[in-house]
C-alpha positions in Angstrom: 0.0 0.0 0.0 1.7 3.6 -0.7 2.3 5.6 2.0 0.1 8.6 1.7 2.2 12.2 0.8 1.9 14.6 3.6 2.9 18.3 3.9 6.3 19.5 5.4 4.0 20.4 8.8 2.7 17.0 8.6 5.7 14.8 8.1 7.7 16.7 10.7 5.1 15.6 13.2 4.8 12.4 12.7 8.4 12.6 12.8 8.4 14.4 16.4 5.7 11.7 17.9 7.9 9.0 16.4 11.3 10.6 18.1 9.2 11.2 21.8 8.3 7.5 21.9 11.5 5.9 20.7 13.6 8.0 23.4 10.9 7.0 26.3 11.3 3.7 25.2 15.1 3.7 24.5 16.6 6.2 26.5 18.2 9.7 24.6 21.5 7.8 24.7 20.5 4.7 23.2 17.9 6.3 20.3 19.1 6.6 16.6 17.7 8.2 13.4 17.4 4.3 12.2 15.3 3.5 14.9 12.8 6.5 14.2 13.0 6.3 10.9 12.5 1.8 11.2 9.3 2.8 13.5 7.7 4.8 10.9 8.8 2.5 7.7 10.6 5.7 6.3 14.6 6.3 5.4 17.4 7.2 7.2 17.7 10.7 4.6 13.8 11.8 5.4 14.7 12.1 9.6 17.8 13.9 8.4 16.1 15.9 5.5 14.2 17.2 8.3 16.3 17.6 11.3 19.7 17.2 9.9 21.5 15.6 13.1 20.3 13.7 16.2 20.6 16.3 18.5 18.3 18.5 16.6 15.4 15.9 16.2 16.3 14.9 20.0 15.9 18.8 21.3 12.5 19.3 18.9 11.2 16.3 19.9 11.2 17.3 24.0 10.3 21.2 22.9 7.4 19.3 21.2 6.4 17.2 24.5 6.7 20.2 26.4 4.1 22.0 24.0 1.8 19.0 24.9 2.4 19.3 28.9 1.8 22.7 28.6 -1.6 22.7 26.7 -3.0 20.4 28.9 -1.7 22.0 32.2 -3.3 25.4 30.7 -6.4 23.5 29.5 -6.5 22.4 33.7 -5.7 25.6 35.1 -8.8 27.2 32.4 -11.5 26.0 33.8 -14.3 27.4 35.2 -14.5 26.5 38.8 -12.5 27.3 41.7 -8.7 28.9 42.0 -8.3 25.7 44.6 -9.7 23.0 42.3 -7.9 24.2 39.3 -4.7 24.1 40.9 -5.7 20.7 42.8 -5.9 19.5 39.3 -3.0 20.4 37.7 -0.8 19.4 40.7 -2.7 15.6 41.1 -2.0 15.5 37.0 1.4 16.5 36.9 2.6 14.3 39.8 4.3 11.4 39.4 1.4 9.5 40.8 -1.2 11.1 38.3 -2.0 10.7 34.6 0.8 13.0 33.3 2.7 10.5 30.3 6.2 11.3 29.9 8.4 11.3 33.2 10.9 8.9 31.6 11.3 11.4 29.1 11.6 13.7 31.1 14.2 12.8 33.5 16.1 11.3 30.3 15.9 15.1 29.2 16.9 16.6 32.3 20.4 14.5 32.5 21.1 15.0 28.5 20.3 18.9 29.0 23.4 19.3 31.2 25.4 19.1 28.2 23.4 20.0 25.4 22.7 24.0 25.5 19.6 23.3 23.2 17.8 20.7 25.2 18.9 22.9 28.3 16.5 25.5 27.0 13.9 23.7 26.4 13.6 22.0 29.8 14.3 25.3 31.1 11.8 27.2 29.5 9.0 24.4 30.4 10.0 24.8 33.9 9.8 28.5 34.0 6.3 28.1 32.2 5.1 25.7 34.4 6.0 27.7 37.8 4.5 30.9 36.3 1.1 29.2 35.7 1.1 27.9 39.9 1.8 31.3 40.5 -1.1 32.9 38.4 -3.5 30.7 39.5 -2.3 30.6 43.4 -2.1 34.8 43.4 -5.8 34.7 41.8 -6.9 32.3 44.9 -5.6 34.7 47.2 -7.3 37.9 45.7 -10.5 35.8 45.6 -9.8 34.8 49.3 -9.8 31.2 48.4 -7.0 30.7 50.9 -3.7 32.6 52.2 -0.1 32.2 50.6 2.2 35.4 51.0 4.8 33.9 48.2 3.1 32.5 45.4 6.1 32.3 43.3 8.0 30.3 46.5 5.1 28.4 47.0 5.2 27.3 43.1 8.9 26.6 43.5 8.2 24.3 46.4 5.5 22.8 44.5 7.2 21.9 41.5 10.7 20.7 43.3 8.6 18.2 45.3 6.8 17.1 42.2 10.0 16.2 40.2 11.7 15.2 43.4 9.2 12.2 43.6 8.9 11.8 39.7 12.8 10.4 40.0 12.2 7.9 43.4 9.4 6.9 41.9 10.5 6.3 38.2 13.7 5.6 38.5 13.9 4.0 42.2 10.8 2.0 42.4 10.2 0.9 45.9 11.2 4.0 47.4 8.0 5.4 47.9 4.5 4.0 47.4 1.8 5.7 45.4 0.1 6.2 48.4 2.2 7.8 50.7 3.4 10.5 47.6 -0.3 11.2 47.0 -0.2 12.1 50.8 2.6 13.8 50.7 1.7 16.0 47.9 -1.9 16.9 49.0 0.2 17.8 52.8 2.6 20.3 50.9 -0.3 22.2 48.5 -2.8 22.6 51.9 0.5 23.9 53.7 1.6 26.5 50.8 -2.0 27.1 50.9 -2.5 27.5 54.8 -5.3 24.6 54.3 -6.6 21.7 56.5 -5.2 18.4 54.5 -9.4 17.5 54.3 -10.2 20.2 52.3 -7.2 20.0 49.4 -8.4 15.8 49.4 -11.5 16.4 49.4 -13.5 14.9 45.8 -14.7 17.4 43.5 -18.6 17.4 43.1 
């Protein structure tokens, strides 16, 4: 069966999705431009037609998974409800323990970036991104006397540095920690930024 022709946009897309899951299931290390090009039946010439070395398609393929964090943690934090659930949500998601995809990738990303200056800024730019969202969200609770936090930006910090903090015991030291007890620990950190009884950040949404 022929392939069917797709545009530049297109191609380089399909190209990016292939690259994301090959490194999450490889590592960065381990990941070729055969082995992207093998998973989508295409040669060696088109991945380098369109990213010209390794370390290019590596460094657009996490700027493109960070795109895809990004518009979901914005699609959370857009909701019409509450500063408190919105930012319940987007923690629970982004935490190791929730339905956020990609840590792997992630923490593959994070090592790589400290020697590659392009993958560097693109981890550090989804960080800064991500922060800056906990802090809009947290400083609108607050004005709408949701709950008290004198340091939104701190509190985001915190936030975020538990989150990854138990993204690496729990993906690359299983055992550490269970589920359980980093659920707990996560809802115990958001009700303290937030000056909250533990109850009401667990409680279910209705």
């Amino acid at each position: 069966m022929a392939r069917v022709r797709l545009s530049v946009a297109e191609r380089r897309e399909e190209l990016l999705r292939a690259a994301i899951e090959q490194i999450e299931a490889r590592g960065v290390a381990a990941v070729r431009i055969a082995d992207v090009a093998a998973a989508l039946g295409v040669s060696n010439a088109l991945v380098l037609y369109h990213f010209s070395t390794k370390e290019k398609l590596v460094a657009a393929a996490f700027a493109r998974a960070a795109e895809d964090d990004l518009a979901r943690l914005r699609k959370l934090l857009g909701r019409r409800t509450t500063a408190l659930r919105r930012l319940r949500s987007a923690v629970r998601w982004y935490a190791p323990t929730g339905q956020a995809k990609g840590w792997r990738l992630w923490i593959e990303g994070w090592a790589v970036s400290l020697r590659e200056p392009a993958l560097r800024e693109v981890a550090r730019d989804l960080d800064r991104r991500w922060k800056a969202a906990l802090t809009e969200v947290i400083g609108e609770g607050v004005a709408a006397g949701e709950f008290r936090c004198p340091d939104p930006s701190g509190a985001a910090l915190r936030l975020t540095a538990l989150l990854d903090g138990l993204a690496v015991q729990l993906t690359s030291y299983q055992g550490t920690v269970s589920r359980a007890r980093a659920e707990e620990w996560v809802d115990q950190a958001l009700a303290r930024e937030l000056a909250l009884d533990d109850g009401t950040v667990g409680a279910p949404e209705r």
